[in-house]
Predicted model as a PDB file, atoms N, CA, C, CB and O in Angstrom, pLDDT in the B-factor column:
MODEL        1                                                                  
ATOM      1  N   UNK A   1      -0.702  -3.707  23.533  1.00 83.00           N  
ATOM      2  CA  UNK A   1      -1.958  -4.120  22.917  1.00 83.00           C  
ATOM      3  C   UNK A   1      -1.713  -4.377  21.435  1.00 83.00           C  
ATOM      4  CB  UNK A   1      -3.068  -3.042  23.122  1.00 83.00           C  
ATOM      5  O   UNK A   1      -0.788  -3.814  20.848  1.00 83.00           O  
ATOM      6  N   UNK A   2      -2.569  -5.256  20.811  1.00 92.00           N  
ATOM      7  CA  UNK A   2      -2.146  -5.828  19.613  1.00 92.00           C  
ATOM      8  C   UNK A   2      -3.228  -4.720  18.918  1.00 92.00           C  
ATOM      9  CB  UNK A   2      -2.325  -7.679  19.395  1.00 92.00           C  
ATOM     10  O   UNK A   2      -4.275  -4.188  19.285  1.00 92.00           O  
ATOM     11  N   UNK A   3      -2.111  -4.665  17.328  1.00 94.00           N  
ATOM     12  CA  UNK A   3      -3.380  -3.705  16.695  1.00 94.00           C  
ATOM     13  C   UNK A   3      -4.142  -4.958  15.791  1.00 94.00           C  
ATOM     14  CB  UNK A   3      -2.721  -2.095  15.470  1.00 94.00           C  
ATOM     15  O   UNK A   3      -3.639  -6.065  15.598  1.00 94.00           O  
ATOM     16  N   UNK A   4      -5.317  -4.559  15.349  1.00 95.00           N  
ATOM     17  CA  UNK A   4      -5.800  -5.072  14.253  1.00 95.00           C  
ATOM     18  C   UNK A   4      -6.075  -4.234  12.847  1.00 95.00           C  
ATOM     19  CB  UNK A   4      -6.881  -5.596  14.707  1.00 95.00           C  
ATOM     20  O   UNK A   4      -6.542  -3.144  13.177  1.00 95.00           O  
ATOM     21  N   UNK A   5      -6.001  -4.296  11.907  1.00 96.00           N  
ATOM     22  CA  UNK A   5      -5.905  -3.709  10.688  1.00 96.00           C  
ATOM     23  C   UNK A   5      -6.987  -3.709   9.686  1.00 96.00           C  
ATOM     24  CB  UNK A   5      -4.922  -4.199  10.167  1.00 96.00           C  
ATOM     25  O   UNK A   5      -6.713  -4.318   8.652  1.00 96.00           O  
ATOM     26  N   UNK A   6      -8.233  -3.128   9.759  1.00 96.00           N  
ATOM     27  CA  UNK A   6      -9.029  -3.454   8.771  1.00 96.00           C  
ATOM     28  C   UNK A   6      -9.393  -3.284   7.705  1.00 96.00           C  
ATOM     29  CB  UNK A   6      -9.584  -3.447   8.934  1.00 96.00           C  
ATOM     30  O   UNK A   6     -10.037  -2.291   7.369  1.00 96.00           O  
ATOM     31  N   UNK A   7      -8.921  -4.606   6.624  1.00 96.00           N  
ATOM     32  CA  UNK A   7      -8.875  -4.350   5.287  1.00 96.00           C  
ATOM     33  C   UNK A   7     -10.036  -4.457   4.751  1.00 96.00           C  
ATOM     34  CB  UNK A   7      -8.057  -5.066   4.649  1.00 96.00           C  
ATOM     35  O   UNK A   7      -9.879  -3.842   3.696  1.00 96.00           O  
ATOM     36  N   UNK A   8     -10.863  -4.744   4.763  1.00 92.00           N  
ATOM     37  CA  UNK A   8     -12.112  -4.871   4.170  1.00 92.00           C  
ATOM     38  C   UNK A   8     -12.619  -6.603   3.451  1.00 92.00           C  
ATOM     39  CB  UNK A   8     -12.001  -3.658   3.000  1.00 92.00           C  
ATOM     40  O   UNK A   8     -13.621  -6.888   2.795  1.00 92.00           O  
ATOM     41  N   UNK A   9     -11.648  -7.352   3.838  1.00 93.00           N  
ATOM     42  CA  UNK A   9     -11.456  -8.704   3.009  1.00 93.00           C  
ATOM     43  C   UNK A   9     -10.865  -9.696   3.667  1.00 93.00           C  
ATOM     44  CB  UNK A   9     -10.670  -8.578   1.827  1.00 93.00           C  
ATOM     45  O   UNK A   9     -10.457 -10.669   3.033  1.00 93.00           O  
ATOM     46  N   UNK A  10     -10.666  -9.592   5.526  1.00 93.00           N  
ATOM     47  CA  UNK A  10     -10.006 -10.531   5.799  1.00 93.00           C  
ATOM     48  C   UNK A  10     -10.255 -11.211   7.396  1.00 93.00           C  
ATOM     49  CB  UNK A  10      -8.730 -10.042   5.489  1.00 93.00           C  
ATOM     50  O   UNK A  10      -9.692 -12.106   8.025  1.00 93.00           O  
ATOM     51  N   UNK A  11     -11.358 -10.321   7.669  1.00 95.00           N  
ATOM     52  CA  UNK A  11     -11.720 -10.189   9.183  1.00 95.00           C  
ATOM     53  C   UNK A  11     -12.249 -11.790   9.819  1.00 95.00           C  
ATOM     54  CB  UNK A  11     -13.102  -8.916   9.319  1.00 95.00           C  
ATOM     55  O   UNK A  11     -13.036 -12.365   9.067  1.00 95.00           O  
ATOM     56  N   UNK A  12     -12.011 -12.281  10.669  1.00 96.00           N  
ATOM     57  CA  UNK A  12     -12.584 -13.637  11.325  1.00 96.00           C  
ATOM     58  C   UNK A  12     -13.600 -13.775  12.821  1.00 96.00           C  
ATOM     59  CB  UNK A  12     -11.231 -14.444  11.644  1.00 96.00           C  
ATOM     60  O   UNK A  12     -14.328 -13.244  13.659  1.00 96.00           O  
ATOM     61  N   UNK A  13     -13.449 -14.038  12.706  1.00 97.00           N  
ATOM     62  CA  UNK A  13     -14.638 -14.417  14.045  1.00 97.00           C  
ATOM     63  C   UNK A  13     -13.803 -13.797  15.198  1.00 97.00           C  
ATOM     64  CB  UNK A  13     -15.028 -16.417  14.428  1.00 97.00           C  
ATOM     65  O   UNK A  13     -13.955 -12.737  15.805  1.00 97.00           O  
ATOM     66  N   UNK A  14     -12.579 -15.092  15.352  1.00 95.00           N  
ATOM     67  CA  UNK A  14     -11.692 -14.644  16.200  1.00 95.00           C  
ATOM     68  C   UNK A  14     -11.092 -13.154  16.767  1.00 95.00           C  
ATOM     69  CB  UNK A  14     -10.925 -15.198  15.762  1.00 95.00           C  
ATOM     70  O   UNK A  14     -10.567 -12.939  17.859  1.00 95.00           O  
ATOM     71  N   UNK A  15     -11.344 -12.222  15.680  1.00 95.00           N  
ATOM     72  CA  UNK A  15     -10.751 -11.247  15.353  1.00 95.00           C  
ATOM     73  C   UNK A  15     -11.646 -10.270  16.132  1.00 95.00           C  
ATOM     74  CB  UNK A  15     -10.558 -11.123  13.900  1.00 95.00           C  
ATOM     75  O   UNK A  15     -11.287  -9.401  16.927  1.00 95.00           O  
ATOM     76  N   UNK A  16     -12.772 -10.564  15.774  1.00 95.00           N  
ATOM     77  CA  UNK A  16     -13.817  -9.777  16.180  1.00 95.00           C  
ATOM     78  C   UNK A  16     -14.245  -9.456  17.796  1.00 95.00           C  
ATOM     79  CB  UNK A  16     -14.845 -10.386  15.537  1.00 95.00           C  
ATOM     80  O   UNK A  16     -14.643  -8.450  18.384  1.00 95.00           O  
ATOM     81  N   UNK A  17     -13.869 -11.227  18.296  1.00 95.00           N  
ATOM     82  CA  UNK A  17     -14.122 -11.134  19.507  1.00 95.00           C  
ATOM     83  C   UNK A  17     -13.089 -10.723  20.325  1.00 95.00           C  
ATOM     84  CB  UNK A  17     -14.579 -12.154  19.868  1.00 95.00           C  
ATOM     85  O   UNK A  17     -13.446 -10.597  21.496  1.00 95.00           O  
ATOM     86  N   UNK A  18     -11.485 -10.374  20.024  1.00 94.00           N  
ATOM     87  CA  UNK A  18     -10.279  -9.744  20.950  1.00 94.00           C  
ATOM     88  C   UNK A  18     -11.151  -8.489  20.786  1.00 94.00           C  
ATOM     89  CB  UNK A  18      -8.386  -9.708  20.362  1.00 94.00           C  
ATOM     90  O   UNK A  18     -11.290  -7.829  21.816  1.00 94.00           O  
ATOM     91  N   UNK A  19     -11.806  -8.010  19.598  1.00 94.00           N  
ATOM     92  CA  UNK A  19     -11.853  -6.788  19.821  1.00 94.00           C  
ATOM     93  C   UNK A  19     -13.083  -6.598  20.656  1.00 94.00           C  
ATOM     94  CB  UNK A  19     -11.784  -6.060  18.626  1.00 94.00           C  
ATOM     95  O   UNK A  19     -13.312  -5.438  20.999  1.00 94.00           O  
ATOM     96  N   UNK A  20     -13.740  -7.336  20.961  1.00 94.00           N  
ATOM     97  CA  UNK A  20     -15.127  -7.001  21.745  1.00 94.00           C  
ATOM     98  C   UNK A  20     -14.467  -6.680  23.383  1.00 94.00           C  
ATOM     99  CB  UNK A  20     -16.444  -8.611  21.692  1.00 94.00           C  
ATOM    100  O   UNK A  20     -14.569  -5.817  24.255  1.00 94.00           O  
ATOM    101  N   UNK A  21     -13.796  -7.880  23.165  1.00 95.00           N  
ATOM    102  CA  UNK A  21     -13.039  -8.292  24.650  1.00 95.00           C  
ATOM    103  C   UNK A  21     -11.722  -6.639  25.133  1.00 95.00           C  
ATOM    104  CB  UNK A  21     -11.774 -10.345  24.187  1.00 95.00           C  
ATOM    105  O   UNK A  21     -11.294  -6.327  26.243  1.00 95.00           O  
ATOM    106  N   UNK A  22     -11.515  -6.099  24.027  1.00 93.00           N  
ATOM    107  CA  UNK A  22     -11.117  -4.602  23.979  1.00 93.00           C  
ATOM    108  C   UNK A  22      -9.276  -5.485  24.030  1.00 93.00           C  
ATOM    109  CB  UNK A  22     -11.905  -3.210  25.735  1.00 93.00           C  
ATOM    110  O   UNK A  22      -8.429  -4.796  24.597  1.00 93.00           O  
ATOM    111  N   UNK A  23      -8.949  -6.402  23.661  1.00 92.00           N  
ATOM    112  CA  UNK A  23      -7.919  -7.111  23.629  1.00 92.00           C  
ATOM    113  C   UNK A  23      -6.978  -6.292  22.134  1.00 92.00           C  
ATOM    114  CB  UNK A  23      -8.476  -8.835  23.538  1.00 92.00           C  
ATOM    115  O   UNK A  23      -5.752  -6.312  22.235  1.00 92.00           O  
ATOM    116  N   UNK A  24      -7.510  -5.706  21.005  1.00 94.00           N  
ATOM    117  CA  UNK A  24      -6.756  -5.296  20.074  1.00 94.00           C  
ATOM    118  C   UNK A  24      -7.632  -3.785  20.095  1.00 94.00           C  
ATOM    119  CB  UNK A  24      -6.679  -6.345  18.662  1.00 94.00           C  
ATOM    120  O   UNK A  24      -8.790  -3.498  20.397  1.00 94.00           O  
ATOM    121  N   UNK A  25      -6.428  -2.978  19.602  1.00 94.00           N  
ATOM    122  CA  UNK A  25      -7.063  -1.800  18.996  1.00 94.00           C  
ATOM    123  C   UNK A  25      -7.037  -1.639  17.286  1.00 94.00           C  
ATOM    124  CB  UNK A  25      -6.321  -0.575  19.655  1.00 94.00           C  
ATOM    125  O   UNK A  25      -6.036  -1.590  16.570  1.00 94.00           O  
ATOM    126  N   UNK A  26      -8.046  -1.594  17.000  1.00 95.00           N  
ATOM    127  CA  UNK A  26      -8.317  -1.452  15.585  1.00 95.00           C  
ATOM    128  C   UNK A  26      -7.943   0.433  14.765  1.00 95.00           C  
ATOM    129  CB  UNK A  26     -10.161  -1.952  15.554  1.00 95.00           C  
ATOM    130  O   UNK A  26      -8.048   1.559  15.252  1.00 95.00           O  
ATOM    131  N   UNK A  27      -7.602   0.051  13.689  1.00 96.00           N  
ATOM    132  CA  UNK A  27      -7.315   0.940  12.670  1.00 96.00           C  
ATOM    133  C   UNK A  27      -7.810   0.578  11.321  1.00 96.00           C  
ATOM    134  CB  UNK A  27      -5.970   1.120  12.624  1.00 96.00           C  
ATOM    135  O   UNK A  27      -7.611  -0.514  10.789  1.00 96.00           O  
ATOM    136  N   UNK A  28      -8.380   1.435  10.873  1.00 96.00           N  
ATOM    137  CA  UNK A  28      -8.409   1.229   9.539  1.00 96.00           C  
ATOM    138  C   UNK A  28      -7.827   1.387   7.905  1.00 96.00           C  
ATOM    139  CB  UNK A  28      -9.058   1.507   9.597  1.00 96.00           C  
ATOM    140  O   UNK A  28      -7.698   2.558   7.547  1.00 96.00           O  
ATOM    141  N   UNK A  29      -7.534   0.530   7.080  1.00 97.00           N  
ATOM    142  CA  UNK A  29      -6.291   0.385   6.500  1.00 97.00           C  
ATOM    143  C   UNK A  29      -6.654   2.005   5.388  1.00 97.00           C  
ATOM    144  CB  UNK A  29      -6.030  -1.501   5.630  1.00 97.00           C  
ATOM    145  O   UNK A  29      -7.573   2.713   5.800  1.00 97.00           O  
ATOM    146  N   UNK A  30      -6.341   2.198   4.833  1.00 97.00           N  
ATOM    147  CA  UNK A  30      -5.886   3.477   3.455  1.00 97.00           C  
ATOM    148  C   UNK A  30      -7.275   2.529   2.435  1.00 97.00           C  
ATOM    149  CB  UNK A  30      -3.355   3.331   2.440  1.00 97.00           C  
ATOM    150  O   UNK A  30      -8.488   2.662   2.273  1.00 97.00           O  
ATOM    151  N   UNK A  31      -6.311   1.689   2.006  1.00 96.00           N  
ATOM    152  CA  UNK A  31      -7.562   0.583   0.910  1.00 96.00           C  
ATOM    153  C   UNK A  31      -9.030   0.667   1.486  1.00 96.00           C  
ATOM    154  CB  UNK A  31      -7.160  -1.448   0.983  1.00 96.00           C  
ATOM    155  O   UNK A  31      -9.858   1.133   0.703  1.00 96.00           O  
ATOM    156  N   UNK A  32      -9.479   0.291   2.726  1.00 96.00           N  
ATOM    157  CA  UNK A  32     -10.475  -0.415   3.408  1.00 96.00           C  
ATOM    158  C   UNK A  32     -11.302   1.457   3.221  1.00 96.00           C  
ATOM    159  CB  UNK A  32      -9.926  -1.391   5.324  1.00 96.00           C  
ATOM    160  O   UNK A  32     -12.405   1.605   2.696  1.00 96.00           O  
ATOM    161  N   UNK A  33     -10.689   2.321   3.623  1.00 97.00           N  
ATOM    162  CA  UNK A  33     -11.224   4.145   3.657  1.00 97.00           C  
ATOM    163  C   UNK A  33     -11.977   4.368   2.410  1.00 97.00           C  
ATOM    164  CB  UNK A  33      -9.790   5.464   3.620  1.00 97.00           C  
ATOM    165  O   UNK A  33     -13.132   4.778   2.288  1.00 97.00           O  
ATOM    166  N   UNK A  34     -10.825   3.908   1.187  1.00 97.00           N  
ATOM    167  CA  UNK A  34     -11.042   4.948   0.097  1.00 97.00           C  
ATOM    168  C   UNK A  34     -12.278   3.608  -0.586  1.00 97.00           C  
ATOM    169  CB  UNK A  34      -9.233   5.566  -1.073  1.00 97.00           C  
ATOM    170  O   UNK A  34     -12.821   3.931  -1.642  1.00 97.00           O  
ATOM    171  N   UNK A  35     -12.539   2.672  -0.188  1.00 95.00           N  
ATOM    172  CA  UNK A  35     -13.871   1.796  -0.464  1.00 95.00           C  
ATOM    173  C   UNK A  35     -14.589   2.152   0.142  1.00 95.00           C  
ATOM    174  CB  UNK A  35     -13.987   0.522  -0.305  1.00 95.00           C  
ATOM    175  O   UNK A  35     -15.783   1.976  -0.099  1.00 95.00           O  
ATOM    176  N   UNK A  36     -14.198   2.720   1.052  1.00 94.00           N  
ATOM    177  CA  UNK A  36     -15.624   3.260   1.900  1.00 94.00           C  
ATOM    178  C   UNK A  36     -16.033   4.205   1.401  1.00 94.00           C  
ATOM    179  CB  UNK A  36     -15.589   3.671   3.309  1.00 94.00           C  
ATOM    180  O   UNK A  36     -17.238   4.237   1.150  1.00 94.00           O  
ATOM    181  N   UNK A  37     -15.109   5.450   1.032  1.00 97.00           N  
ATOM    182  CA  UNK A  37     -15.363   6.728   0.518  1.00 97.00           C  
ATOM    183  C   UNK A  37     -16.546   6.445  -0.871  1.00 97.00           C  
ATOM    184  CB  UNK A  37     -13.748   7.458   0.054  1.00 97.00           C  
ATOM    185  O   UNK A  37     -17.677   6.904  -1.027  1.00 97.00           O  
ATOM    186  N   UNK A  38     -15.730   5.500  -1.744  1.00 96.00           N  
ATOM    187  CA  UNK A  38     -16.500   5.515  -2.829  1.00 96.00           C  
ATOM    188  C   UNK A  38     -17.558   4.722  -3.023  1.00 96.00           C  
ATOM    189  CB  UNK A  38     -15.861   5.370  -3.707  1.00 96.00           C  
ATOM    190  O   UNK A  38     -18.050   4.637  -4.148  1.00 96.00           O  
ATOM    191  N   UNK A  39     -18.334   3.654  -1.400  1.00 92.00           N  
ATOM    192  CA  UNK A  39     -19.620   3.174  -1.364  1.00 92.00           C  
ATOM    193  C   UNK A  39     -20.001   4.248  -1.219  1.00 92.00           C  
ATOM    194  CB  UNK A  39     -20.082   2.220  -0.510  1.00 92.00           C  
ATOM    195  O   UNK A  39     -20.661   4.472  -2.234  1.00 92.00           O  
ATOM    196  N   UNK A  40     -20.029   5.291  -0.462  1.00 92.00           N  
ATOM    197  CA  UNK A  40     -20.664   6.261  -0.005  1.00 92.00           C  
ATOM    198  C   UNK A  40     -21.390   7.153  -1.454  1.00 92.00           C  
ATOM    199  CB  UNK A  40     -19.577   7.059   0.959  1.00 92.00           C  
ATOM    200  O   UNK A  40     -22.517   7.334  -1.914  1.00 92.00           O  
ATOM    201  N   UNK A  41     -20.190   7.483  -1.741  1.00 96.00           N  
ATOM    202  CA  UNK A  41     -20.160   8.651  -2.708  1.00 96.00           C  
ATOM    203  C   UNK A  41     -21.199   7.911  -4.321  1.00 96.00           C  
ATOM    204  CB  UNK A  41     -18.066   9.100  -3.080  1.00 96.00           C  
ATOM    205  O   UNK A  41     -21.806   8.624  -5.120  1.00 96.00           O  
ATOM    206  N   UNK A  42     -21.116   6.478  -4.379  1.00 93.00           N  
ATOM    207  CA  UNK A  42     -21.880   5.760  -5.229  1.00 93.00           C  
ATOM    208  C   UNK A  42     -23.576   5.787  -4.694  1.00 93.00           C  
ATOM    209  CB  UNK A  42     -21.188   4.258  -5.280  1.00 93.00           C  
ATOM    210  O   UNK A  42     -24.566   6.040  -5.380  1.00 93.00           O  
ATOM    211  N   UNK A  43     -23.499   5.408  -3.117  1.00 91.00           N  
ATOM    212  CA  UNK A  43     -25.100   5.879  -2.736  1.00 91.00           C  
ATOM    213  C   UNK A  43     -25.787   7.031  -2.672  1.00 91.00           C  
ATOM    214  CB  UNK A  43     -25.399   5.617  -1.666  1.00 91.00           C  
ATOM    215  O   UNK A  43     -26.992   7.169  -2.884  1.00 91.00           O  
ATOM    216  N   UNK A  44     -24.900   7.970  -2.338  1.00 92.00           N  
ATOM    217  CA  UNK A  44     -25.326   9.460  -2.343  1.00 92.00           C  
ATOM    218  C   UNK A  44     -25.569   9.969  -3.808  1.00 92.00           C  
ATOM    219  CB  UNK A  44     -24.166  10.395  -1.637  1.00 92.00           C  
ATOM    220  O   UNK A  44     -26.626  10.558  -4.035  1.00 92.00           O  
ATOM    221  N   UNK A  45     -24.561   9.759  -4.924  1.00 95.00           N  
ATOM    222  CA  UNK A  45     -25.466   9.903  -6.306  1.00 95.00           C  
ATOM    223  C   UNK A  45     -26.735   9.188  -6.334  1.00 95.00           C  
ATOM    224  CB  UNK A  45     -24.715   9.363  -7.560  1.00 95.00           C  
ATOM    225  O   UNK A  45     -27.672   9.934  -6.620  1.00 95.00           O  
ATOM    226  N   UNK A  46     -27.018   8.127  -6.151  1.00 92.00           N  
ATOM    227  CA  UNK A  46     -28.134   7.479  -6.341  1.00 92.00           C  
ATOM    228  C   UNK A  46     -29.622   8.179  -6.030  1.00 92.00           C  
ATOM    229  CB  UNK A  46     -27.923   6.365  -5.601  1.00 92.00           C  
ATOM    230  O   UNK A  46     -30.556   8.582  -6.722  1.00 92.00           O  
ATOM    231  N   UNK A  47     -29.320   8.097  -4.607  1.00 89.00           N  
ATOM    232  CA  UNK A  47     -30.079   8.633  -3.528  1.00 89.00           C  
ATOM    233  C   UNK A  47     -30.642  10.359  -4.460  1.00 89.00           C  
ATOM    234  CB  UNK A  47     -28.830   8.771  -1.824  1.00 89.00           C  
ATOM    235  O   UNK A  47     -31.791  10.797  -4.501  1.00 89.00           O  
ATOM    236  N   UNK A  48     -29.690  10.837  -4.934  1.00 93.00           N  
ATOM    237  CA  UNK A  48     -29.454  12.536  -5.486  1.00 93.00           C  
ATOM    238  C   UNK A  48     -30.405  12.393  -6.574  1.00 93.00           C  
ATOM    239  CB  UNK A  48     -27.681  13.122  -6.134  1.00 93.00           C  
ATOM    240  O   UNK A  48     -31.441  13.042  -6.716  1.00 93.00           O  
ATOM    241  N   UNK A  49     -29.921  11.417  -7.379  1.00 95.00           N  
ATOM    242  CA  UNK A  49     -31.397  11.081  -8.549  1.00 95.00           C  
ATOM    243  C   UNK A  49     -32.442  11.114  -8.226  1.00 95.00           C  
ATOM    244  CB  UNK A  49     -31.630   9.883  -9.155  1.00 95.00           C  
ATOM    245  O   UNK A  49     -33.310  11.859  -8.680  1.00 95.00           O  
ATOM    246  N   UNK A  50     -32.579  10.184  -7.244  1.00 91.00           N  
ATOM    247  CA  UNK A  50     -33.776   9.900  -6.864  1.00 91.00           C  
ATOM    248  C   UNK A  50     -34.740   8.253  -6.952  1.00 91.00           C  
ATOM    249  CB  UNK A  50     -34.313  10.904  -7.592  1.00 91.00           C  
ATOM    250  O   UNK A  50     -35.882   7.797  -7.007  1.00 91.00           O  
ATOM    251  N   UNK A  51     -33.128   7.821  -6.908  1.00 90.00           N  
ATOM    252  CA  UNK A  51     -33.495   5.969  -6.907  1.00 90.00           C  
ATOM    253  C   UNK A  51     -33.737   5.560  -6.123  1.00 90.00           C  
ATOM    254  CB  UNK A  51     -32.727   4.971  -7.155  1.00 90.00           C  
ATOM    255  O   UNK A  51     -32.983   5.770  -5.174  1.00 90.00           O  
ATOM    256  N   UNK A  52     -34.889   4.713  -5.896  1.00 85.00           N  
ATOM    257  CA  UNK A  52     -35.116   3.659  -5.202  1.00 85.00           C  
ATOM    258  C   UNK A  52     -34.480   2.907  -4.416  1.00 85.00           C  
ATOM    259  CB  UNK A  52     -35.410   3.106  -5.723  1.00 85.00           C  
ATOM    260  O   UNK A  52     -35.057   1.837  -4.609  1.00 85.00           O  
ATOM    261  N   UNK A  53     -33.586   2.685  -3.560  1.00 84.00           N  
ATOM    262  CA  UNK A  53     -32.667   1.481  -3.231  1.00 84.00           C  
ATOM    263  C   UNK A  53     -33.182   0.944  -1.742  1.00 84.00           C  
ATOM    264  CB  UNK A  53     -30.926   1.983  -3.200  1.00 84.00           C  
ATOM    265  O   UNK A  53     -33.355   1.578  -0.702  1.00 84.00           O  
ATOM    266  N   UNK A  54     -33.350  -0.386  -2.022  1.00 82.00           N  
ATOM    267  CA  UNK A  54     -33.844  -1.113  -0.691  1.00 82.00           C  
ATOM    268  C   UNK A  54     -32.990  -0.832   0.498  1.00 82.00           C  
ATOM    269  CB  UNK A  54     -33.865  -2.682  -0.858  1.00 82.00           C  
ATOM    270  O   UNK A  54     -31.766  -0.939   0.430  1.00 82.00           O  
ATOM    271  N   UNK A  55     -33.587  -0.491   1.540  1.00 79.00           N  
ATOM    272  CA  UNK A  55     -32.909  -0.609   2.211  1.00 79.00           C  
ATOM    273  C   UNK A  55     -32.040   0.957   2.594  1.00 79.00           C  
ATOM    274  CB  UNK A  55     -32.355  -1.711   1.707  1.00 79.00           C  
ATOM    275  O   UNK A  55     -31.587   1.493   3.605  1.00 79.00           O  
ATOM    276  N   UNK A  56     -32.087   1.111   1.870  1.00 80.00           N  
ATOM    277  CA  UNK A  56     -31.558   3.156   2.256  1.00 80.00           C  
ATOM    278  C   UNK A  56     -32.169   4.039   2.486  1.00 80.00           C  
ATOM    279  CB  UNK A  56     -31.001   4.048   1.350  1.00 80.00           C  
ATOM    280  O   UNK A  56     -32.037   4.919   3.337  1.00 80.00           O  
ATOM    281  N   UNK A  57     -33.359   3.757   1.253  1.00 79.00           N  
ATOM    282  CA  UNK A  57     -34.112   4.985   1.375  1.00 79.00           C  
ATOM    283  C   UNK A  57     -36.144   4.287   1.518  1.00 79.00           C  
ATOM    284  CB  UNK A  57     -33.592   6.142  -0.393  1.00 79.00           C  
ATOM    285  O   UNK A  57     -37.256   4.799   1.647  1.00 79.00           O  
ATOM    286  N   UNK A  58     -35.642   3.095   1.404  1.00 78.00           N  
ATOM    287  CA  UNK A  58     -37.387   2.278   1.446  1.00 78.00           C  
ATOM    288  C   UNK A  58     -38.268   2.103   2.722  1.00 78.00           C  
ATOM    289  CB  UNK A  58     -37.300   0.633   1.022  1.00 78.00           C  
ATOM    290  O   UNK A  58     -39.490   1.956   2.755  1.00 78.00           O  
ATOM    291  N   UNK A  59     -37.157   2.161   4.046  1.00 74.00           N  
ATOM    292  CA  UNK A  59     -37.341   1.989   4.958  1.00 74.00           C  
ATOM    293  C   UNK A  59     -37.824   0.634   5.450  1.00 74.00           C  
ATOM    294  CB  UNK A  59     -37.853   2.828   5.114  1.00 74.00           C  
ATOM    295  O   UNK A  59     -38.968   0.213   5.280  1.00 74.00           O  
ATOM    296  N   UNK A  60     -36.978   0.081   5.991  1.00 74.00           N  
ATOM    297  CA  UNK A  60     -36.782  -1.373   6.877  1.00 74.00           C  
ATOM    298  C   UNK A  60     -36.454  -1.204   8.198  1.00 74.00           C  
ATOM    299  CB  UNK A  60     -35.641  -2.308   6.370  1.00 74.00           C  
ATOM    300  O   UNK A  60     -35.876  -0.174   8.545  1.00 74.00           O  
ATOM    301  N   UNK A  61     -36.875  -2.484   9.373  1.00 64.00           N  
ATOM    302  CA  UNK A  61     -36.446  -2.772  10.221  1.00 64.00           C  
ATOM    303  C   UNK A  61     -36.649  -1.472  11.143  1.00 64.00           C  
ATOM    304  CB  UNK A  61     -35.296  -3.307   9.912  1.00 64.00           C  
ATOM    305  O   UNK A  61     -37.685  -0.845  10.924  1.00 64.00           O  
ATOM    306  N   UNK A  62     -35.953  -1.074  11.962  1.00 63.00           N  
ATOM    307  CA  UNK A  62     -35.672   0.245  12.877  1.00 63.00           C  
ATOM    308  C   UNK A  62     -35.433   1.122  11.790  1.00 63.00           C  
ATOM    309  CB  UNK A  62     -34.340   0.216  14.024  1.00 63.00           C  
ATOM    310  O   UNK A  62     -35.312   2.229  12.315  1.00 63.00           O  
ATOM    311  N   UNK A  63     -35.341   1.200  10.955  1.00 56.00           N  
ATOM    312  CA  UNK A  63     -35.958   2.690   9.875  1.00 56.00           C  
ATOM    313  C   UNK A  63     -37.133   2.838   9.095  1.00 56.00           C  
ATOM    314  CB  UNK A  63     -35.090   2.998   8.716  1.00 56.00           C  
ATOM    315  O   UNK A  63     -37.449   3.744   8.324  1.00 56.00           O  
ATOM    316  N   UNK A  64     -37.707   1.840   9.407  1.00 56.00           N  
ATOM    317  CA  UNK A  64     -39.640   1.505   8.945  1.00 56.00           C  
ATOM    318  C   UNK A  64     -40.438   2.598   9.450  1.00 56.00           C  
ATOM    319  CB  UNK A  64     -40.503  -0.061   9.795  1.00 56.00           C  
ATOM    320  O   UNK A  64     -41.658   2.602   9.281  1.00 56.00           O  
TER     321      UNK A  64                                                      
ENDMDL                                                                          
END                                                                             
Protein backbone atom coordinates (compact mmCIF):
# COMPACT_ATOMS: atom_id res chain seq x y z
CA UNK A 1 0.00 0.00 0.00
CA UNK A 2 1.23 3.39 -0.93
CA UNK A 3 1.73 5.84 1.96
CA UNK A 4 0.63 9.36 1.66
CA UNK A 5 2.35 12.08 3.71
CA UNK A 6 0.54 15.01 5.01
CA UNK A 7 2.23 18.18 4.82
CA UNK A 8 -0.13 20.68 5.25
CA UNK A 9 0.62 22.46 1.68
CA UNK A 10 0.39 19.95 -0.94
CA UNK A 11 -2.67 17.69 -0.93
CA UNK A 12 -4.78 17.18 -4.47
CA UNK A 13 -7.94 15.95 -5.32
CA UNK A 14 -6.39 12.89 -6.61
CA UNK A 15 -4.84 12.27 -3.39
CA UNK A 16 -7.77 12.47 -1.49
CA UNK A 17 -9.74 10.12 -3.40
CA UNK A 18 -6.92 6.84 -3.19
CA UNK A 19 -7.47 7.67 0.21
CA UNK A 20 -11.27 7.48 0.32
CA UNK A 21 -10.94 4.45 -1.95
CA UNK A 22 -8.57 3.17 1.30
CA UNK A 23 -5.85 2.79 -1.72
CA UNK A 24 -2.98 4.84 0.48
CA UNK A 25 -2.40 4.92 4.11
CA UNK A 26 -1.85 8.29 5.40
CA UNK A 27 0.64 9.70 8.05
CA UNK A 28 1.18 12.78 9.20
CA UNK A 29 4.39 14.71 8.54
CA UNK A 30 6.48 16.29 12.03
CA UNK A 31 5.93 20.00 10.13
CA UNK A 32 2.10 19.39 9.30
CA UNK A 33 1.78 18.23 13.77
CA UNK A 34 3.69 20.98 15.22
CA UNK A 35 1.17 23.56 12.93
CA UNK A 36 -1.34 21.88 14.23
CA UNK A 37 -0.12 21.99 17.76
CA UNK A 38 0.35 25.69 17.52
CA UNK A 39 -3.31 26.43 15.66
CA UNK A 40 -4.56 24.85 18.56
CA UNK A 41 -2.61 26.29 21.28
CA UNK A 42 -3.21 30.00 19.40
CA UNK A 43 -7.20 29.21 19.71
CA UNK A 44 -7.23 27.98 23.10
CA UNK A 45 -5.44 31.32 24.35
CA UNK A 46 -8.00 33.17 22.61
CA UNK A 47 -10.92 31.28 23.57
CA UNK A 48 -9.06 31.60 27.56
CA UNK A 49 -9.46 35.47 27.20
CA UNK A 50 -12.46 35.38 26.25
CA UNK A 51 -12.58 36.39 22.44
CA UNK A 52 -15.03 36.27 20.24
CA UNK A 53 -14.03 34.12 17.23
CA UNK A 54 -16.51 33.17 14.50
CA UNK A 55 -17.01 30.14 14.19
CA UNK A 56 -15.48 28.47 17.49
CA UNK A 57 -17.12 29.82 19.96
CA UNK A 58 -20.29 31.92 18.07
CA UNK A 59 -21.93 28.97 17.08
CA UNK A 60 -22.68 28.01 13.36
CA UNK A 61 -24.10 25.39 11.27
CA UNK A 62 -24.38 21.94 13.46
CA UNK A 63 -22.97 23.96 16.46
CA UNK A 64 -25.88 26.67 16.31
Amino acid sequence: MTRLLLTGSDLNLEQVWQTSLRQVSVELSETAAHAMQESRAYIMGRVTDGDVIYGVNTGFGAFS
